[in-house]
C-alpha positions, 0 to 999 in steps of 0.5 A, a space after each residue: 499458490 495463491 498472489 498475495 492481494 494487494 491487501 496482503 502487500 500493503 499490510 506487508 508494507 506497514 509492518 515492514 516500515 511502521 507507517 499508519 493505513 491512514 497516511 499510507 493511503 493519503 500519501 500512495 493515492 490521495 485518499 486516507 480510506 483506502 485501506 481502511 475501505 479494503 479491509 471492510 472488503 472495498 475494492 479498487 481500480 485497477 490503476 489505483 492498485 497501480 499506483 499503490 504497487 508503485 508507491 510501494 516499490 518506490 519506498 522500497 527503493 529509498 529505504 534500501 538507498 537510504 541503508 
């Protein structure tokens, strides 16, 4: 089986919280394009995939807390 791209795990992420590509983007790495960018087929580093699986983690933690 396959890991799940790290597209897969932000689209994963919007749907599960409701929040909007643009908005994730700006708030997970500083750029409002990014997913916008992986969806047109864009890559990125390997430290800005970093970042996003720990942003991504991290509002995981709160919802949970929050609950």
């Amino acid at each position: 089986m396959k890991a799940p791209s790290i597209l897969d795990e932000i689209d994963a992420f919007l749907a599960a919280s409701g929040m909007g590509a643009s908005y994730f983007g700006k708030v997970a790495t500083g750029n409002s394009e990014l997913v916008a960018r992986l969806r047109a087929g864009g890559r990125v580093w390997p430290e800005t995939e970093a970042k996003v699986r720990d942003f991504i983690k991290a509002e995981r933690r709160k919802a949970r807390a929050a609950a």
